[in-house]
N, C-alpha and C positions, 0 to 999 in steps of 0.2 A: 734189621728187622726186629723188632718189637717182638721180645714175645708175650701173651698174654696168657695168664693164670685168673679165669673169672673176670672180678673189674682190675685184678689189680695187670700193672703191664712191667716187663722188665725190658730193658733196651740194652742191644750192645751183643749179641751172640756174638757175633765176629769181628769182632773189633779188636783185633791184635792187628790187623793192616792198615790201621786208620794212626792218626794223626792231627792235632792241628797245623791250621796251614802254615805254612813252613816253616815249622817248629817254634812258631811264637804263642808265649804265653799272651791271656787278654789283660784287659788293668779291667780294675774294677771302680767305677766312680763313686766316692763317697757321698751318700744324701746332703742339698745344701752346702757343698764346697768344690773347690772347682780343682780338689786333689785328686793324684790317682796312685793305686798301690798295686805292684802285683800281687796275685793272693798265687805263688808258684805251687807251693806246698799242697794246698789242695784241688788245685786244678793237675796237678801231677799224681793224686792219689786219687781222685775221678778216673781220671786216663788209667791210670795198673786197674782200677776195679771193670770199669768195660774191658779190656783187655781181658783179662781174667774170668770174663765170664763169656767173654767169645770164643777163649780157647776152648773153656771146656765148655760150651755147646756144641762144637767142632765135632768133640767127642763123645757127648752125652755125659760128660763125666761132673757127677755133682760132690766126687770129694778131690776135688782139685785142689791141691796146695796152694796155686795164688788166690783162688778164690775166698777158700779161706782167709790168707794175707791180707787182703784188700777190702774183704767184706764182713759186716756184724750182723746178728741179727735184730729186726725182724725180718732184714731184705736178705740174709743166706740164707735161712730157713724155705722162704717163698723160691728165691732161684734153687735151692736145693730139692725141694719138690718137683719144681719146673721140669729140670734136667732129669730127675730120675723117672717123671712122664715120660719123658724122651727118648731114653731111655728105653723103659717097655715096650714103646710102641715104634719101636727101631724107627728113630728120626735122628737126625743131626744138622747142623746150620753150614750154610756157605754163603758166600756173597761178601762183599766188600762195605764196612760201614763211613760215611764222612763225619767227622764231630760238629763240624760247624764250628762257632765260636764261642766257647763255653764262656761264661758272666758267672761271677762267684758273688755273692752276698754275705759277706759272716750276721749270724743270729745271734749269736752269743761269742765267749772266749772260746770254745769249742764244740761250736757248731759253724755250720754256713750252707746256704743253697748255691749249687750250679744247677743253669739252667742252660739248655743247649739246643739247636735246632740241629736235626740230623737225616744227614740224607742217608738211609737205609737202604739201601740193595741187599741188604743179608737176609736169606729165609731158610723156613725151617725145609727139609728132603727128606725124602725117604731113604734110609739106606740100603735096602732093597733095589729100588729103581731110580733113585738119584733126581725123581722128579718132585718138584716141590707140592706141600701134602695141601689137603685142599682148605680153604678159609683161611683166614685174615695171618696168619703163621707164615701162609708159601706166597705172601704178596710184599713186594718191596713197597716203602712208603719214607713219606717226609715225616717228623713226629716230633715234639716239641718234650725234651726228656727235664724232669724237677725232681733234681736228688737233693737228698738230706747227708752230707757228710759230719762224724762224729770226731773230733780229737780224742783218743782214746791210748794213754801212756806215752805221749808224743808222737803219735803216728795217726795221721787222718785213713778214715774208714767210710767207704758207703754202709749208709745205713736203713734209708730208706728210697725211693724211686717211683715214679711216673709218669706216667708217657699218654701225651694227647697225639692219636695217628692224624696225618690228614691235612696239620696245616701248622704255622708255625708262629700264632699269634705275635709282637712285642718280643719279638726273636731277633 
């Protein structure tokens, strides 16, 4: 489940039980060649950073060490906000997420876009009544997620993120 802050959307609360399918990395097709590379490294720091922010929507917790780990700002900041709504308003996430099959694009020597279709079952609950809170938060969906990952001292970073709910264009 997606969660959304305004327009912007984060994706991935619980995504510590996800996985791609069975444990293969995707190759990435170079524009105009008919080579393919795996891009490991950043589809493995994609995966710790949803991870990492699935755990701590779990628990509302927006100073989570991997999160930190795994993510820079402008997109800690936004999920750090997220989480400490969450927080006040005694919520936290459950549900199972699937990655789909992430596609990496490098932008530059350190940058690159993955882009992912993800079947979402994860939503946000109430911790109170454990029943999921009302609006687009407590609804599982399909959603189509575009991160910006950073190379930053040799260790790739989410950096920024977006998520169209609903369908899975070019997916």
């Amino acid at each position: 489940m997606a969660l959304r802050c305004g327009t912007l959307a984060l994706v991935g609360i619980g995504l510590a039980a996800c996985s791609t399918a069975a444990g293969t990395l995707p190759t990435l097709k170079v524009a105009g060649t008919t080579t393919t590379t795996t891009p490991a490294p950043v589809v493995t720091a994609w995966l710790a950073a949803q991870r990492a922010f699935g755990t701590a929507a779990a628990h509302a917790d927006p100073w989570s060490s991997d999160l930190a780990a795994t993510t820079v700002f402008p997109a800690l900041g936004q999920i750090r906000g997220l989480l400490i709504q969450m927080y006040l308003s005694g919520e936290l996430a459950k549900g199972p997420v699937s990655f789909g099959h992430p596609r990496v694009t490098p932008t530059s020597a350190t940058t690159a876009t993955v882009v992912s279709c993800l079947d979402d079952a994860e939503v946000v609950v109430s911790k109170a009544t454990g029943r999921p809170v009302p609006g687009p938060e407590g609804v599982a969906e399909v959603e189509l997620v575009n991160s910006s990952m950073k190379e930053i001292n040799g260790s790739w970073k989410l950096w920024q993120e977006s998520v169209t709910v609903g369908s899975c264009p070019g997916a």
